[in-house]
Backbone bond lengths (Angstrom), bond angles and torsions (degrees), N, CA, C in turn:
res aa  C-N    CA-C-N  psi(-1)  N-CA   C-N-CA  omega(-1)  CA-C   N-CA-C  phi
1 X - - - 1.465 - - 1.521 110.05 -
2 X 1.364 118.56 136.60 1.541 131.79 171.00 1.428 101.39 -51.16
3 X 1.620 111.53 136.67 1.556 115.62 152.06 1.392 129.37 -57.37
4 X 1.226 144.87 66.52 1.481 154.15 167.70 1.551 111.52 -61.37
5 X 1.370 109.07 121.11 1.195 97.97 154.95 1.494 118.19 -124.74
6 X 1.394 91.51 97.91 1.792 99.52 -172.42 1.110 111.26 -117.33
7 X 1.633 113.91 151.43 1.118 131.81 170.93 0.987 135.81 -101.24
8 X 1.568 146.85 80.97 1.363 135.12 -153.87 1.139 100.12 -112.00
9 X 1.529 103.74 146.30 1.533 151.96 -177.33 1.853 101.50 -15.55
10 X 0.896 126.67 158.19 1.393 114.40 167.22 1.309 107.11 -103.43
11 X 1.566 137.48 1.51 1.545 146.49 130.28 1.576 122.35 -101.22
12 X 1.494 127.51 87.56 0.789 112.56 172.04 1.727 131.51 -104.79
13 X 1.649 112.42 150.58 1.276 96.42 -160.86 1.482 115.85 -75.15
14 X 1.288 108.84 178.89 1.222 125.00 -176.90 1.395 121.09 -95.19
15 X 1.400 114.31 140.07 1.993 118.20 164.43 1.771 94.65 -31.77
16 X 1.069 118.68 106.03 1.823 114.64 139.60 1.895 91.20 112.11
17 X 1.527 120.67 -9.86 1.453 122.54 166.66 1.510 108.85 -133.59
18 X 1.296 103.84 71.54 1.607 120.34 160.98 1.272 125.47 -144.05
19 X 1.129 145.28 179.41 1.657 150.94 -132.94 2.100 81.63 -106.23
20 X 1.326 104.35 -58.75 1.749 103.60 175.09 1.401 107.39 -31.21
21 X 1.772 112.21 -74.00 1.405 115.38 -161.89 1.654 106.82 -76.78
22 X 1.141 136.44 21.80 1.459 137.66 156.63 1.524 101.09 -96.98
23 X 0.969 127.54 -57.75 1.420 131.61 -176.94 1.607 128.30 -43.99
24 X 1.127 91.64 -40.66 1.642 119.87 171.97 1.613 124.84 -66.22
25 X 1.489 108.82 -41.38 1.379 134.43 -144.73 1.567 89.42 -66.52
26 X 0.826 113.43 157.97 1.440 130.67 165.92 1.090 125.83 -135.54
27 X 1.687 154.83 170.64 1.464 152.67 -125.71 1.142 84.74 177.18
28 X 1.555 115.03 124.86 1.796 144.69 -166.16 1.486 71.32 -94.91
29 X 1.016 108.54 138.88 1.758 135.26 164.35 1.336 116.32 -99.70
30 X 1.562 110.52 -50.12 1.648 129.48 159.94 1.410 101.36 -172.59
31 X 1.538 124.62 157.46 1.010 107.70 167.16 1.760 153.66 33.14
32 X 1.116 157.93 97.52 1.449 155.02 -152.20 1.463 114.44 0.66
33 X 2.255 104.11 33.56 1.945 94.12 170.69 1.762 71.22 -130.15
34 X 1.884 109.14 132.17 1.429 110.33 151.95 1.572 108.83 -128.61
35 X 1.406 119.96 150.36 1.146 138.23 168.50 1.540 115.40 -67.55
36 X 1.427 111.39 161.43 1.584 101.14 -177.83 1.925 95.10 -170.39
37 X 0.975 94.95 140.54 1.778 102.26 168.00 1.686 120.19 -92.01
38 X 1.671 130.67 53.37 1.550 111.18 -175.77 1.211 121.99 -35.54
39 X 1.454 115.95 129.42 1.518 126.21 -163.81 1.184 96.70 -94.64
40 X 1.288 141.45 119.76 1.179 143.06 147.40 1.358 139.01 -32.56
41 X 1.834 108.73 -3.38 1.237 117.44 158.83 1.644 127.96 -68.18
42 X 1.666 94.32 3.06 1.414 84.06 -173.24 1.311 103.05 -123.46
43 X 1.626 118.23 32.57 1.457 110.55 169.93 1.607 138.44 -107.45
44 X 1.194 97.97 135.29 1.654 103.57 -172.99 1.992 105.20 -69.75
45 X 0.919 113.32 141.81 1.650 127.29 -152.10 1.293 105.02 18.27
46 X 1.526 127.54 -84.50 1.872 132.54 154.24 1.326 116.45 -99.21
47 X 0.781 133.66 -10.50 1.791 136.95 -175.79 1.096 101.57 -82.42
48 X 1.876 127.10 137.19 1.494 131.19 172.46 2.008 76.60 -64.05
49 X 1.618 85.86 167.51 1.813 105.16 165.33 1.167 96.14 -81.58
50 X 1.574 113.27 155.74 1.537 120.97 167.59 1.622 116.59 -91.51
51 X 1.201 140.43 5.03 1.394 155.27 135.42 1.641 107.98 -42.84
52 X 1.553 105.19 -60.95 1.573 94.36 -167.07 1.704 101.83 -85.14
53 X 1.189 131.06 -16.61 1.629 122.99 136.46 0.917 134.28 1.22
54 X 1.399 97.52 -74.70 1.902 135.15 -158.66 1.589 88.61 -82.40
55 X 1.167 133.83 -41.21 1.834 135.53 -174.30 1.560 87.27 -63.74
56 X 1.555 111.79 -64.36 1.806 114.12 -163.70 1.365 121.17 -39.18
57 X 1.482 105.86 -65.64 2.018 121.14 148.03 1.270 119.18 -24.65
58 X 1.251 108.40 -75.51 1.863 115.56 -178.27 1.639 104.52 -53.19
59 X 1.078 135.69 -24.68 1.392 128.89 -154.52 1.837 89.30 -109.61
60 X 1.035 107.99 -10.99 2.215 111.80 175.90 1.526 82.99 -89.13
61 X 1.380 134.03 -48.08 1.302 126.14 -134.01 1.922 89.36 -96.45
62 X 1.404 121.17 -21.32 1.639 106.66 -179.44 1.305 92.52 -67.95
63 X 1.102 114.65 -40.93 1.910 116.93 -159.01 1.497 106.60 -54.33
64 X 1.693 116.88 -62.82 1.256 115.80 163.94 1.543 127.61 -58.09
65 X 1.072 146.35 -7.27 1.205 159.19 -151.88 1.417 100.46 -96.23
66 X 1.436 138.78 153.14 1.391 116.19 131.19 1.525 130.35 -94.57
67 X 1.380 120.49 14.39 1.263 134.12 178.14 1.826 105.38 -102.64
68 X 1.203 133.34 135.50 1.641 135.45 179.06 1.781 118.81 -60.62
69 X 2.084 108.54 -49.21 1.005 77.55 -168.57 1.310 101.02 -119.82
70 X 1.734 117.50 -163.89 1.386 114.49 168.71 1.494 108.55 -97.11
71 X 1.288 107.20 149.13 1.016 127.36 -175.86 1.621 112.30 -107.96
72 X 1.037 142.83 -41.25 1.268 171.83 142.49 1.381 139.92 -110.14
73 X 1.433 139.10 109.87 1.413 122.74 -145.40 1.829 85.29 -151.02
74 X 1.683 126.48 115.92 0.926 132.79 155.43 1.536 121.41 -109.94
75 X 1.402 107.43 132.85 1.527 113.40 -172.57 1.654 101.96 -120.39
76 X 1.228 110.66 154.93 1.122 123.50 160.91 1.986 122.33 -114.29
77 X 1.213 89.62 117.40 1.972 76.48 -172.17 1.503 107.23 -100.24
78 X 1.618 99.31 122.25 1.537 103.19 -160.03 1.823 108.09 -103.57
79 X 1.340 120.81 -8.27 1.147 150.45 -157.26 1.426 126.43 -160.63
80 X 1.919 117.41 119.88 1.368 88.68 -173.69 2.256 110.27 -83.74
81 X 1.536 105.86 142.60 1.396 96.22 179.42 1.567 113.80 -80.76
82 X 1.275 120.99 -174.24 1.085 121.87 -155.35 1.957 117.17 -153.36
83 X 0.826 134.94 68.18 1.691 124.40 174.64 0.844 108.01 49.76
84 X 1.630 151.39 106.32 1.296 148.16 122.95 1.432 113.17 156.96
85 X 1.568 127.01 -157.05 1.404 116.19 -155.07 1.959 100.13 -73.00
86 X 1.577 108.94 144.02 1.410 122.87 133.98 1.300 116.79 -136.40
87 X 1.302 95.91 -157.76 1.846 118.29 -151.02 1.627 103.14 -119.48
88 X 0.992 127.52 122.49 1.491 108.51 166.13 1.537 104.23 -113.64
89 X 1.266 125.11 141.84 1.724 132.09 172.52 1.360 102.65 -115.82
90 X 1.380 103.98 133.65 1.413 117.26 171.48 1.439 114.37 -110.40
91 X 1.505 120.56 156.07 1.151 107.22 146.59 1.478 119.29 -161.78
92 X 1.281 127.72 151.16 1.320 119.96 -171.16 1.564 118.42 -102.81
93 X 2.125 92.27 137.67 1.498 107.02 -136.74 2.430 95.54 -94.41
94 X 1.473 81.02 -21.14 1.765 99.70 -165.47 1.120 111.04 173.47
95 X 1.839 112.72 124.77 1.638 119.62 -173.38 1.791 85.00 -113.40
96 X 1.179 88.34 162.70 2.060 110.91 -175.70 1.513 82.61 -155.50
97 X 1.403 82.53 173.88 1.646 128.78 171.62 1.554 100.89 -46.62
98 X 1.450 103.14 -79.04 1.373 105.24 -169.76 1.546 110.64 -131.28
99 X 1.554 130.14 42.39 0.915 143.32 144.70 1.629 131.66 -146.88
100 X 0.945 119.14 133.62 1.827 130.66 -176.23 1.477 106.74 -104.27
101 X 1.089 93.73 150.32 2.018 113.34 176.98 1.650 103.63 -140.38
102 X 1.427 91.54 121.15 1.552 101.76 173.41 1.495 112.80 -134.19
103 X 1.084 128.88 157.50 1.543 134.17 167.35 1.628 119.29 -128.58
104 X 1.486 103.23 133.00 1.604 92.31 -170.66 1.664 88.80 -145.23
105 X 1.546 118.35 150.28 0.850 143.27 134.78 1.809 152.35 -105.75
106 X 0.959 117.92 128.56 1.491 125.64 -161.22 1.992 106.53 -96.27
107 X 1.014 99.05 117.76 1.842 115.41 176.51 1.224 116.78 -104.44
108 X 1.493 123.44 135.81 1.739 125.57 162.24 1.248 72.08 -83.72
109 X 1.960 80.96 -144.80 1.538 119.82 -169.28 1.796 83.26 -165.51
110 X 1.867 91.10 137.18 1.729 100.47 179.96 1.696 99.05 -86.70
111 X 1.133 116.52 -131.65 1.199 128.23 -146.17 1.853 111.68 -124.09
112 X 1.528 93.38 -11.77 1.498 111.29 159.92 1.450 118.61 -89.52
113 X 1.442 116.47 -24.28 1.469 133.81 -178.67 1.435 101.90 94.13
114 X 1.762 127.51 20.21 1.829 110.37 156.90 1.120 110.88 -85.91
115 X 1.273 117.04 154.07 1.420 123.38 170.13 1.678 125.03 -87.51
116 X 1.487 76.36 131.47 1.882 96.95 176.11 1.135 125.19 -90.73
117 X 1.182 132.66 113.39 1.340 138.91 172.12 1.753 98.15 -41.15
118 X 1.318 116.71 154.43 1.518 117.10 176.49 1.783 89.94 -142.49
119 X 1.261 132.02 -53.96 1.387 126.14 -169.58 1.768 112.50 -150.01
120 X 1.219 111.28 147.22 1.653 134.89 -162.32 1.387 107.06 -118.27
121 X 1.371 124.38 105.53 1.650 113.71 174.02 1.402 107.13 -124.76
122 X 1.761 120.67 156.68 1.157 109.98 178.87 1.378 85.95 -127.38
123 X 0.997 149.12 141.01 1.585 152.29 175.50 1.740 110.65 -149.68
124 X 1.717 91.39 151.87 1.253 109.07 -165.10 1.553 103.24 -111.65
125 X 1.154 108.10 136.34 2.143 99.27 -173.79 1.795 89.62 -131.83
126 X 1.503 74.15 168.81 2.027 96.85 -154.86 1.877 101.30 -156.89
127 X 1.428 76.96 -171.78 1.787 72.98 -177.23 1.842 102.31 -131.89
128 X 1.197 121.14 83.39 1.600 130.43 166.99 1.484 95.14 -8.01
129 X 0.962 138.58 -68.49 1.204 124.58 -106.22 1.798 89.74 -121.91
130 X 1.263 116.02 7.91 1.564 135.93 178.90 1.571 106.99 -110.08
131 X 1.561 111.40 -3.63 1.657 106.56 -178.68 1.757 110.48 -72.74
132 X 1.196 128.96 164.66 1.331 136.78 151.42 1.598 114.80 -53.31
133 X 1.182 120.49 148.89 1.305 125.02 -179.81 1.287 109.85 -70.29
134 X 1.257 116.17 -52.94 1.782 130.82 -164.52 1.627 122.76 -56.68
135 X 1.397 116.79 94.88 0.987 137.77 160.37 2.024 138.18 -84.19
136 X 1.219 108.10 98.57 1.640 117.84 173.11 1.651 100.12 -85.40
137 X 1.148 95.95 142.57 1.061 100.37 163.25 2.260 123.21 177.25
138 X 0.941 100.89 154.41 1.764 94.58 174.44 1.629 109.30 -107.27
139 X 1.253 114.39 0.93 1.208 113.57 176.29 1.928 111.69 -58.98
140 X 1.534 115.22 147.17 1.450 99.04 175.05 2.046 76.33 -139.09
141 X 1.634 94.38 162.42 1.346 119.87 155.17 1.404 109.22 -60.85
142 X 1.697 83.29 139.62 1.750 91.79 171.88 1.765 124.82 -71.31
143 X 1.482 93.08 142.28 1.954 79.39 -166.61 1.956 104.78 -77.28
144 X 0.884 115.58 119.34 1.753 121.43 -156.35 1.603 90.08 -120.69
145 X 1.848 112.10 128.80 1.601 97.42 -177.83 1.379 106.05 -68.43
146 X 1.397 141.49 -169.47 1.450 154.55 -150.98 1.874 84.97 -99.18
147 X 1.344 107.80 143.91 1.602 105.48 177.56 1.079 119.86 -60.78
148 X 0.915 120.24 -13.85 1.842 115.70 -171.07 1.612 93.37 -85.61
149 X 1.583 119.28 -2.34 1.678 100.36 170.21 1.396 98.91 -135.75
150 X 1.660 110.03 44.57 1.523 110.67 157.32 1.798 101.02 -120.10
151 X 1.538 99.52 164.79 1.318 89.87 172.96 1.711 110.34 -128.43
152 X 1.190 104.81 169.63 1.584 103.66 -171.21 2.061 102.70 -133.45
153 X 1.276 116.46 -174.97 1.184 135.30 -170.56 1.999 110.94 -39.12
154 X 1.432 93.22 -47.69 1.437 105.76 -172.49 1.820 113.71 -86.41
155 X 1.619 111.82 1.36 1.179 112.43 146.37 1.510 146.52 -85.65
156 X 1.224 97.83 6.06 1.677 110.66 -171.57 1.839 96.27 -98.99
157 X 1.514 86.43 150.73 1.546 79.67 174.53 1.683 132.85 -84.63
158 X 1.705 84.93 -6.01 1.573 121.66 177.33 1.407 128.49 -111.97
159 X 1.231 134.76 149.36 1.263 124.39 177.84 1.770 124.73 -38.03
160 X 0.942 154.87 156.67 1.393 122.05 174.27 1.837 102.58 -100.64
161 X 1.177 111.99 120.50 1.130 120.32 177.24 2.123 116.16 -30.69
162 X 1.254 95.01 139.99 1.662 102.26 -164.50 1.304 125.28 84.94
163 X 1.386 110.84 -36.95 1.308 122.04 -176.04 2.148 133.74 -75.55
164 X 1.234 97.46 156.30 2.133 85.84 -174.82 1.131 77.37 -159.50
165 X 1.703 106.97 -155.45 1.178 144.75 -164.70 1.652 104.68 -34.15
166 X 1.331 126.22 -55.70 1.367 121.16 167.38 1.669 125.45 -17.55
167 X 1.814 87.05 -59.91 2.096 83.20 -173.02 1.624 108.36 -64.84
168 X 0.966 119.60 -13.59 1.588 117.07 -179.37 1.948 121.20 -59.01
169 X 1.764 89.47 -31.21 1.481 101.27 160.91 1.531 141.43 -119.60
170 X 1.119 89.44 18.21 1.831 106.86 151.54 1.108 123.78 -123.16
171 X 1.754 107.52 152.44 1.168 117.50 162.96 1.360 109.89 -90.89
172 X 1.292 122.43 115.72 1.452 139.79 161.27 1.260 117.89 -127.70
173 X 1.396 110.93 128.79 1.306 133.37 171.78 1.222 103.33 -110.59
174 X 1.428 135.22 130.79 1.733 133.31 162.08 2.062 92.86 -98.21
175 X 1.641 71.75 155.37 1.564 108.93 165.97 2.076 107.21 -40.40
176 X 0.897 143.79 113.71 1.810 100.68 150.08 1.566 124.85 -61.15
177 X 1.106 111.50 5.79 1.521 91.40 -177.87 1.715 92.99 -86.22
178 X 0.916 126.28 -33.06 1.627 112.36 -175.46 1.822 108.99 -100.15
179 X 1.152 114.83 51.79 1.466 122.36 -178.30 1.473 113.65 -131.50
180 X 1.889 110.85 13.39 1.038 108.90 159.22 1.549 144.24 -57.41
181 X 1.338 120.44 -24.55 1.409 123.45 145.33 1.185 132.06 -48.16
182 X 1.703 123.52 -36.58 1.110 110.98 177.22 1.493 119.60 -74.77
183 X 1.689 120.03 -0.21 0.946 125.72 -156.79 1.684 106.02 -114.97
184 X 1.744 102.99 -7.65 1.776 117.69 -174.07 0.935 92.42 75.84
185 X 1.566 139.90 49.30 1.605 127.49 145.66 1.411 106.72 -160.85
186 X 1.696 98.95 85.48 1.756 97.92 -179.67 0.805 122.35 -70.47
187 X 1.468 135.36 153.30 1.592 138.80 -178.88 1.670 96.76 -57.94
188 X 1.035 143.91 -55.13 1.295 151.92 -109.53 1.459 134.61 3.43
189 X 1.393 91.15 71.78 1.395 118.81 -172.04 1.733 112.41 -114.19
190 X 1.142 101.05 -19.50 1.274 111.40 176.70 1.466 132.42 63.83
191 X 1.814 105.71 36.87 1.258 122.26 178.42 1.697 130.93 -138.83
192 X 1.513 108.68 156.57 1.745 113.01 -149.70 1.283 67.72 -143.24
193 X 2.151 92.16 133.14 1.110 107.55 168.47 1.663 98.16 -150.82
194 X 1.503 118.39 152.13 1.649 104.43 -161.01 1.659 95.08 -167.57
195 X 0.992 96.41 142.17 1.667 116.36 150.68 1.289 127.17 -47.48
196 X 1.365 174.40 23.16 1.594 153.85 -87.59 1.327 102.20 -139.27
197 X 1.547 108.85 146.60 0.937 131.84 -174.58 1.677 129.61 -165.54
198 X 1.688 131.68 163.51 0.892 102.69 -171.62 1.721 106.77 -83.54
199 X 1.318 155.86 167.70 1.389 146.09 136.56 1.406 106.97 -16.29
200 X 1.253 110.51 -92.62 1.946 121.44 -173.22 1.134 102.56 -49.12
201 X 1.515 131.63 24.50 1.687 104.73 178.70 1.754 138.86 83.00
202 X 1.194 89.79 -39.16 1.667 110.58 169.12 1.594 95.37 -30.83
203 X 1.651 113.23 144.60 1.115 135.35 -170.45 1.395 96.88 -96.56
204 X 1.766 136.69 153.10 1.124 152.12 -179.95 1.846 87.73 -67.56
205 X 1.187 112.29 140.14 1.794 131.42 142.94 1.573 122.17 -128.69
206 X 1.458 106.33 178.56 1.661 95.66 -171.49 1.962 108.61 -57.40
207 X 1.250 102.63 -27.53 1.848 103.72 -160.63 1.647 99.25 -69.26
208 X 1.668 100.28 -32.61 1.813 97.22 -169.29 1.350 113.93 -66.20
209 X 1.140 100.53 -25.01 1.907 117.20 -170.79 1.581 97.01 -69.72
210 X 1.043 120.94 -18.70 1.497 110.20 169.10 1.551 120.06 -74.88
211 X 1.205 116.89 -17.88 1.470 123.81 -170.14 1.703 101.24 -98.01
212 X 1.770 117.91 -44.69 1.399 134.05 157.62 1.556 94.58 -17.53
213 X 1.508 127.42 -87.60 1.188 134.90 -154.82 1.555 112.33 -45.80
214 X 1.598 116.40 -21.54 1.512 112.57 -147.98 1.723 78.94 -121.16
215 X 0.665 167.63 -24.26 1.365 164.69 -158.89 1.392 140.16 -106.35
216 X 1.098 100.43 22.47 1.599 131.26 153.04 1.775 111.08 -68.56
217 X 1.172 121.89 171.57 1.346 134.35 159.66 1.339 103.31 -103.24
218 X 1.478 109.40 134.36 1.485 124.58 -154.11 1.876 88.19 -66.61
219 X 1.730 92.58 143.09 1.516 108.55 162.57 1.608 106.84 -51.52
220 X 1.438 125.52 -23.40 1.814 113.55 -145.79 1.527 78.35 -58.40
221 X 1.680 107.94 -46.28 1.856 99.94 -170.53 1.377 123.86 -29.66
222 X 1.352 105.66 -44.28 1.806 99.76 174.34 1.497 126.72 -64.45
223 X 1.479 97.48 -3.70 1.204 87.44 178.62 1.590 118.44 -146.29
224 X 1.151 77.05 65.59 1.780 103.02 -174.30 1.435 151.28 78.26
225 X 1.691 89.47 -9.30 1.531 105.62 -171.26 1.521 113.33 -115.52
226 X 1.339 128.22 129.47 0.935 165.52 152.33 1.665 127.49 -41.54
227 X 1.567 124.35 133.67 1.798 134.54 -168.71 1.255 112.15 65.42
228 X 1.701 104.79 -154.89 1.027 101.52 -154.03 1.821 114.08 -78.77
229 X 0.936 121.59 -178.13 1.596 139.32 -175.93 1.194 100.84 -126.55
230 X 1.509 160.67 104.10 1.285 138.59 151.97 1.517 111.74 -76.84
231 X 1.210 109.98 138.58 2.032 103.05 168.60 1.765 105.51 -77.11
232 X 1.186 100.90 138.58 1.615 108.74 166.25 1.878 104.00 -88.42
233 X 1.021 84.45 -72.26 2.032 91.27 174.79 1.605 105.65 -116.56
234 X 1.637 97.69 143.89 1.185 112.51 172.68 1.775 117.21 -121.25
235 X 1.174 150.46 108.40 1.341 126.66 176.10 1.519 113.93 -112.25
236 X 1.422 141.55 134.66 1.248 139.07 -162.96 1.630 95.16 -125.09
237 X 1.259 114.45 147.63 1.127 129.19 168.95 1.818 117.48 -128.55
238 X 1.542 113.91 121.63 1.403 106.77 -146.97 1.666 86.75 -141.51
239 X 2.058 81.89 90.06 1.676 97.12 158.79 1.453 167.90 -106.10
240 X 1.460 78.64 27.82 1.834 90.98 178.03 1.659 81.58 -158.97
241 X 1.501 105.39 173.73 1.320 126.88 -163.82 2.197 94.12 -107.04
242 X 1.516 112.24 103.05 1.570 95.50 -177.68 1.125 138.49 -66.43
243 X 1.414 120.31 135.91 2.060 129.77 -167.42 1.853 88.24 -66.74
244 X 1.040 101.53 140.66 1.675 116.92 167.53 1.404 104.98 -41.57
245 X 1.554 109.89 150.62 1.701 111.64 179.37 1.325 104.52 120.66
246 X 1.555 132.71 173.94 1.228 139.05 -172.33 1.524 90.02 -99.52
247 X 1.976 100.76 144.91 1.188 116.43 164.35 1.333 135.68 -81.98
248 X 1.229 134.00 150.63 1.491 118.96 169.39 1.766 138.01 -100.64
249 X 0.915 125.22 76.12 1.580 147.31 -153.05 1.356 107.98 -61.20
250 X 1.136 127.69 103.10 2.132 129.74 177.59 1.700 101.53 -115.92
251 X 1.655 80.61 122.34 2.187 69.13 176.97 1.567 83.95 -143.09
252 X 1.525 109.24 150.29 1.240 124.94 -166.17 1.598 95.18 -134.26
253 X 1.594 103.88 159.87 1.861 121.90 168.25 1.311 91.17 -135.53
254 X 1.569 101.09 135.92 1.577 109.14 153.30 1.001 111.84 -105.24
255 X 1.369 133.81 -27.42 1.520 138.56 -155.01 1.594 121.11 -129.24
256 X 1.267 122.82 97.33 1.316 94.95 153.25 1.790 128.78 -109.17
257 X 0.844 128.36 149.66 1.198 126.88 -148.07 1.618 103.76 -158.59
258 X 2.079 123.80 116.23 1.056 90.24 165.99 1.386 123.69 94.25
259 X 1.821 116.40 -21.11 1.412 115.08 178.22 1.542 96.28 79.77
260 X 1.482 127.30 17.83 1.217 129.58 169.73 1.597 122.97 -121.07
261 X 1.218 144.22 153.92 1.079 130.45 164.03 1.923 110.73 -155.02
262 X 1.189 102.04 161.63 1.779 105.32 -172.38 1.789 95.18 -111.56
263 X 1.167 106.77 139.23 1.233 130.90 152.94 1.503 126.05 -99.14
264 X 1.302 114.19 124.34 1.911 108.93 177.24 1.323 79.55 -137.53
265 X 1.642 86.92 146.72 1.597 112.67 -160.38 1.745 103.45 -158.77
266 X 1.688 111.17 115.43 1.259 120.58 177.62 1.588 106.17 -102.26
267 X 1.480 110.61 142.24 1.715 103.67 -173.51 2.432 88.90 -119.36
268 X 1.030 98.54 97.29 1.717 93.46 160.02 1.707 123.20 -90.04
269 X 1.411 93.96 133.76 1.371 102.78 166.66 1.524 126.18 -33.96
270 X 1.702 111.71 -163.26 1.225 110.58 154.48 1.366 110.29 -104.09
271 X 1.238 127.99 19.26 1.814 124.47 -172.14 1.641 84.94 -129.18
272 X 0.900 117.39 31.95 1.808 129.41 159.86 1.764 89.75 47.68
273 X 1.224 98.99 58.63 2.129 101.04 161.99 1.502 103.62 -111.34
274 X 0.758 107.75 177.03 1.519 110.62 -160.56 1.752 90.52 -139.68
275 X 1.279 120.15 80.93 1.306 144.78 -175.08 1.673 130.25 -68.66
276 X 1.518 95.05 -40.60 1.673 98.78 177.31 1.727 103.92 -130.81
277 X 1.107 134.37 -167.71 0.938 130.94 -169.28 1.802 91.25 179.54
278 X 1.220 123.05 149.13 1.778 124.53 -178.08 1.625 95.03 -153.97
279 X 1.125 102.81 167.29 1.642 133.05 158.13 1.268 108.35 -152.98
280 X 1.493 116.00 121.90 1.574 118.52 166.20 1.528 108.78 -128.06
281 X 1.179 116.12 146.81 1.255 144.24 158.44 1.621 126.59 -64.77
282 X 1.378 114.22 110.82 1.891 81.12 -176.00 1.648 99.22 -160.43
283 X 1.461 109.48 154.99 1.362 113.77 -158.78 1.560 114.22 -83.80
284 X 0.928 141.18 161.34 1.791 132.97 173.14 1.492 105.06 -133.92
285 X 1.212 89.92 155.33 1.859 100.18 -167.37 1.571 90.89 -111.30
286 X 1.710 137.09 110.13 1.073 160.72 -104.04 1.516 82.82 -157.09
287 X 1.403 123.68 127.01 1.344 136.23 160.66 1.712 94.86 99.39
């Protein structure tokens, strides 16, 4: 077991009664169209995050599904969304034995009242908890110091650049070795490594691990560059079901190229599994 030194809540919430799973929830309208209110608690400067997105989608797509979780979930973000009502449409693409394919997209409405596409997912759902035990592998957890010598949002004496309403509901602690930006001297190494968790306590499940992946402060920081990041594509891969406890989040860049750069990002449990896995795509504002 990882050295943690965490402190949780002396009420903490529950899978399906926390501030996450209200936020997320969505309301069947009829059939593969549900309504939803984006809470503005989950936005990075004005933009909802594209993590708690990817939860909103995935959580239309269990409903339609007959399988619970995702197994694979690629989005395309075509629009940034924004605080208040959309639409999500589902629809189902191919049912199996032991895998489902669905595709859903989520719409505002501009200022004329047509609707804008904002995000495109095609995801594959399964059943966690029906996999084989047996795992090979060379993958290891990232070595992350013990939390009490990471720091998070409410240690800076300043806002942390990129960041809003989001850090208010996580627990994140970063590495110091990759907190040279906040300090005006990035590693430029191009890596985020963190403690994560929800605020209220809420325990990791497969849907949260979608938001896990996106909720870091972008690597570009390590490596010199500055605002926002939008993701163009995101794809998550979500392979084991997570043991209670805070997760540990490593996301690396090798490349930027182009005003473009890739993020890969592993999220491990606390029983050192190596649970989600991502690649995103995402644009940088250069100069």
């Amino acid at each position: 077991m990882p050295e943690a030194a965490s402190a949780p809540s002396p009420s903490r919430a529950l899978i399906g009664d926390s501030e996450f799973d209200r936020d997320t929830a969505v309301t069947r309208r009829e059939p593969g169209v549900y309504d939803i209110d984006l809470s503005a608690g989950w936005t990075i400067i004005n933009a909802v995050n594209g993590g708690y997105l990817l939860a909103v989608l995935g959580r239309a797509l269990a409903d339609t599904l007959p399988h619970p979780d995702p197994f694979t979930v690629s989005a395309h973000y075509l629009t940034a969304s924004q605080p208040g009502p959309a639409v999500v449409r589902t629809d189902t693409v191919r049912t199996g034995r032991t895998l489902s394919t669905g595709q859903a997209s989520l719409f505002q409405y501009d200022d004329e009242g047509n609707e804008v596409e904002r995000i495109r997912v095609l995801a594959s759902y399964g059943d966690l908890a029906a996999l084989p035990d047996d795992v090979r592998t060379t993958a290891a957890p990232p070595a992350i110091p013990p939390m009490d010598r990471c720091f998070g949002p409410d240690d800076s004496p300043a806002p942390v650049p990129g960041s809003s309403a989001i850090a208010d509901r996580l627990m994140l602690k970063l590495d110091p070795a990759t907190l040279g930006w906040a300090l005006g001297a990035p590693s430029g190494k191009g890596e985020m490594r963190a403690w994560f968790g929800l605020a209220d306590g809420r325990d990791a499940d497969p849907l949260s691990l979608l938001l896990a992946v996106d909720a870091l402060p972008p690597t570009a920081f390590e490596i010199g560059l500055k605002g926002w990041v939008p993701t163009v594509e995101l794809t998550v891969h979500v392979r084991h079901r997570p043991a209670p406890g805070p997760l540990r989040v490593s996301i690396a860049t090798r490349n930027l190229a182009g005003g473009f750069l890739e993020e890969d990002a592993e999220v491990w449990d606390s029983e050192d599994r190596l649970v989600a896995q991502s690649r995103q795509l995402a644009r940088v504002r250069l100069g």
